[in-house]
N, C-alpha and C positions, 0 to 999 in steps of 0.2 A: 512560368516558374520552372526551376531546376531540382530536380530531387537527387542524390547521389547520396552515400554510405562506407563508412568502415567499419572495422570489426575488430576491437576492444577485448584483450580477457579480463575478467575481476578476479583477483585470489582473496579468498577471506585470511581474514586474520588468523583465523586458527577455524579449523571446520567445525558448522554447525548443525548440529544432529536435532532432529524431532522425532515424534514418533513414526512416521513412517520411510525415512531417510536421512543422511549423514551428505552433506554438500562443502564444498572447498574451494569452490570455482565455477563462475557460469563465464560465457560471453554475452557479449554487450554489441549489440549491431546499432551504432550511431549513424544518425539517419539528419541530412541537411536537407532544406527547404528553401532557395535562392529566387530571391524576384526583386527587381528595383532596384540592386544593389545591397541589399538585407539580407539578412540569412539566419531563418528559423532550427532549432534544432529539439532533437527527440532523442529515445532509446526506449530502446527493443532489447529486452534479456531472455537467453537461452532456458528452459525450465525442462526439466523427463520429465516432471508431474502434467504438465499440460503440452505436451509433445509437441515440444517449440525448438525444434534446432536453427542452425545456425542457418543450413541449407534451405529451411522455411521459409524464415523470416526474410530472406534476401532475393528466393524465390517471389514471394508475393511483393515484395515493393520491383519488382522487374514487371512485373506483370499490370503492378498502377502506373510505373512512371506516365508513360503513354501519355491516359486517359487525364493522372494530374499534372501534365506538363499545358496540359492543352487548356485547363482552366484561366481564366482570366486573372485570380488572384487568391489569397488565403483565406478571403471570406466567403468567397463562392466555394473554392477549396472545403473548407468543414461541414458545411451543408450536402459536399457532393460525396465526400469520399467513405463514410460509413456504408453507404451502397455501393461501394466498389471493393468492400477489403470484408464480407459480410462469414463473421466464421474463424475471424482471426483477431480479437480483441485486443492481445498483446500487442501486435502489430498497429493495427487501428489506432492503440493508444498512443505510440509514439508518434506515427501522421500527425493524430491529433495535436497533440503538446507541441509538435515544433511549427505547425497553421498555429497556434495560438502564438508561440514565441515570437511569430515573425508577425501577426495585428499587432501586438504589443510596440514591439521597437518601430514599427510603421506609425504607432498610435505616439508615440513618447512615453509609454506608461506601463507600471508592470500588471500581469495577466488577471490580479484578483480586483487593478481600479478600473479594468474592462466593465466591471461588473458592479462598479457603485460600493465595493466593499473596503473598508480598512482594515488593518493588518497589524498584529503588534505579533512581537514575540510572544513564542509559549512554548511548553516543554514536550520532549515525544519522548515516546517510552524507548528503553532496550532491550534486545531481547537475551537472555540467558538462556541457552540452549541446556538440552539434557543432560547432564552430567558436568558442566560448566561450572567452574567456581564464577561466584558474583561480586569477588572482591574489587577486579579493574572495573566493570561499569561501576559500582559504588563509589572506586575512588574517584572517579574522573563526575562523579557530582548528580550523575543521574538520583533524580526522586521518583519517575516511576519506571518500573521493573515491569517486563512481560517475563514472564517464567513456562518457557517450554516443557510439556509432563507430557506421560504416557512409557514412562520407559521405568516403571518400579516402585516403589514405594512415595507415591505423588503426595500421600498428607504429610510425610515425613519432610519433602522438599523443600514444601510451601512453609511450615514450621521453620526449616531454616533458613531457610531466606529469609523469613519476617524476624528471626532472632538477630541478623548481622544487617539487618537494616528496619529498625524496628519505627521511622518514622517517614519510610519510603508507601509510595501505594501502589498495588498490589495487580497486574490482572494476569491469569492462567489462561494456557493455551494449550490443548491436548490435541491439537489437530483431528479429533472425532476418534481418537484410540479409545474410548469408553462407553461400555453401553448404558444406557439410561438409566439402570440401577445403581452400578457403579457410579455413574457423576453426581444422582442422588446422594449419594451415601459420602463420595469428598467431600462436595461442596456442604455437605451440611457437617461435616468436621470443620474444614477450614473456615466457616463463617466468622468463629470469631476473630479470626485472624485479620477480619478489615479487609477482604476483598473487594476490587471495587468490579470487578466484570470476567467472565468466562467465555471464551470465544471455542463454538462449533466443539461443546463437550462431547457430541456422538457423532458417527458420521453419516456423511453429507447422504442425501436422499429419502431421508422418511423425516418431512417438518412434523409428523405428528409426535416421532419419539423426543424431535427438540421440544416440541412445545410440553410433552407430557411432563421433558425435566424442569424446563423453566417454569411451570407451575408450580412446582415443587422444591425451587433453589430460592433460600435470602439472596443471593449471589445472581443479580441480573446475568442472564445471557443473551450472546452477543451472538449472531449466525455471521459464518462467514463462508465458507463454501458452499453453503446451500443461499445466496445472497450475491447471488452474480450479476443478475439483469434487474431491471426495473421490475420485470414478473415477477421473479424468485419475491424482491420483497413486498410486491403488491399481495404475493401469496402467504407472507410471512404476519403481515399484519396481524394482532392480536395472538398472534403466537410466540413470540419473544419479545426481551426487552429492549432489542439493540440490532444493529446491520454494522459489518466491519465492509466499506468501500472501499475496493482497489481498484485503481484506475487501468494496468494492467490486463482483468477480469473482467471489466464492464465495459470498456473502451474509449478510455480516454474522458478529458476533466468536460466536453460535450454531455456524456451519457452519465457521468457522476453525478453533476449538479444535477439531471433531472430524479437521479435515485435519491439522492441528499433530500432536495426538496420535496420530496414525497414521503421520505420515512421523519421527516420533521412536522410534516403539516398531519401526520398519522402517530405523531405521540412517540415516535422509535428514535432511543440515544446514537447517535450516528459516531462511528471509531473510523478515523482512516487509516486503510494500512497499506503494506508495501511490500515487494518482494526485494532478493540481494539487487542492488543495482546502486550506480554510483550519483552521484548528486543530481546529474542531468533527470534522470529517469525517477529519482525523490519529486526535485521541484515540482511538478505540475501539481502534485498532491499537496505541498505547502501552502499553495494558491487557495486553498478549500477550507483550512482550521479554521477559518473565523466560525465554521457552518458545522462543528464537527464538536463534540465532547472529550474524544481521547485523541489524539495526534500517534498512531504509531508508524513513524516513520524514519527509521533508521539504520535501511537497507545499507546507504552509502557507511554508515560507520562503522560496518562489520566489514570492509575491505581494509587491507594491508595496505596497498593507496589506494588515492580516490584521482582521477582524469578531472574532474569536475567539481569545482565550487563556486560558492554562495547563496546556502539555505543554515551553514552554520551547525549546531546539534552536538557539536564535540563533546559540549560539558552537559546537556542533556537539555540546552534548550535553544528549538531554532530561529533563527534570525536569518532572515530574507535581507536581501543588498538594496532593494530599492532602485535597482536600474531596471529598465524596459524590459519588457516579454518577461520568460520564466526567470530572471536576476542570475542566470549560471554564466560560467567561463569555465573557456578550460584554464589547468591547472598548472 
């Protein structure tokens, strides 16, 4: 196998601000897989929050090629390389997806009939960042709304947004800007508003003050920063209602399914999600909806272009192509 890399910028369409930062652009480190004449592909996105540059992420795949050149194949490959990239999940996860892209087109088949499952369309959410009007995602057909808070008057937000789309549904995202009383005290405003889920109301590191809200919200909550590894949600069990997977965060659709299949056989609503990144670095996570309650996956829609298609989501709901491995092309 041949492993080899470029490096992609993404510009958003207009920058997306949360609560604890305002973003406009990452890079995109696309990562090839060649054996047999086939060729697997990934991506690797840039983050300051998880102190991923570009110099990183290019750093550690110089440092596997080596070890996964010397593999025999892409199935011995996914078995071997979690132990060779241990500490770099972002990375790991694009290894991952592109060994899977390339069993796939080896296999004739795409990534989720690997796995005995079928696949239909279904819709992912967008996200409205803070200060964002909601009127282009509405127009363009989206029915669920992720609405980024923490930046000022959040029950006022949520009111409007439910006014200008009064039969969209609904989930809130504060990236953990609220303390525990505080998210008491929204979410039980905004309940009648038809929420359907609250992802990482406080921040990340004390499950006890998640769980103490989620005791106390109509409004299922959903962990998501505190919900990274298989542990985080073995530790989470009976303390919320929900785990948000990124494949990014846990490493790749290897280490999801096994979180997926744990917080499913333990009772937890399962949301996938996603960082900015263009259709390539969406796909692997498309592969998983069938397993999953909410679909948010709409990192590739919020760029200006996108390099990479076929997962679809323009009008708010994705459609997979139906070719081999993860179904993407470039653009």
């Amino acid at each position: 196998m041949r492993l080899t890399w470029t490096v992609t910028p993404l510009v958003l369409r207009e920058p997306l601000r949360i609560s604890r930062s305002v973003m406009a652009r990452r890079d995109a480190v696309q990562l090839t897989v060649a054996h047999e004449g086939l060729r697997g592909h990934g991506e690797a996105v840039t983050s300051v929050h998880h102190r991923l540059d570009v110099e990183r992420i290019t750093g550690l795949l110089r440092r596997l090629r080596p070890a996964l050149e010397e593999l025999p194949g892409p199935e011995e490959a996914l078995a071997a390389v979690p132990g060779l990239l241990p500490g770099a999940p972002g990375v790991l996860a694009a290894v991952d997806a592109a060994l899977h892209d390339l069993v796939g087109k080896r296999r004739g088949l795409p990534v989720h009939a690997l796995w005995g499952r079928r696949w239909s369309e279904t819709a992912t959410a967008c996200t409205v960042g803070i200060g964002q009007d909601p009127a282009p995602v509405l127009g363009r057909g989206f029915r669920l709304i992720k609405i980024k808070l923490g930046g000022g008057d959040d029950v006022a937000r949520v009111r409007a947004i439910r006014r200008a789309a009064p039969g969209a549904r609904l989930l809130l995202d504060p990236n953990g800007a609220w303390t525990a009383e505080q998210a008491v005290r929204i979410l039980d405003e905004v309940a009648p508003l038809e929420v359907e889920a609250v992802e990482q109301p406080v921040a990340p590191g004390n499950v006890d003050d998640l769980a103490w809200v989620a005791a106390r919200s109509a409004i299922p909550v959903v962990a998501d920063e505190d919900a990274r590894t298989l542990r985080d949600v073995e530790n989470l069990r009976g303390a919320v209602h929900g785990v948000n997977v990124k494949l990014a965060e846990c490493g790749g659709l290897t280490a999801a399914r096994r979180i997926v299949g744990f917080a499913r056989r333990h009772g937890l609503h399962v949301m996938l999600g996603c960082q900015v990144a263009s259709s390539l670095g969406i796909a692997p996570a498309v592969h998983l909806v069938p397993a999953a309650r909410w679909a948010d996956l709409d990192g590739h829609l919020l760029l200006a272009e996108d390099p990479w298609t076929g997962i679809g989501g323009h009008d708010g709901v994705l459609r997979l192509s139906g070719r081999p491995g993860l179904g993407v092309r470039a653009a």
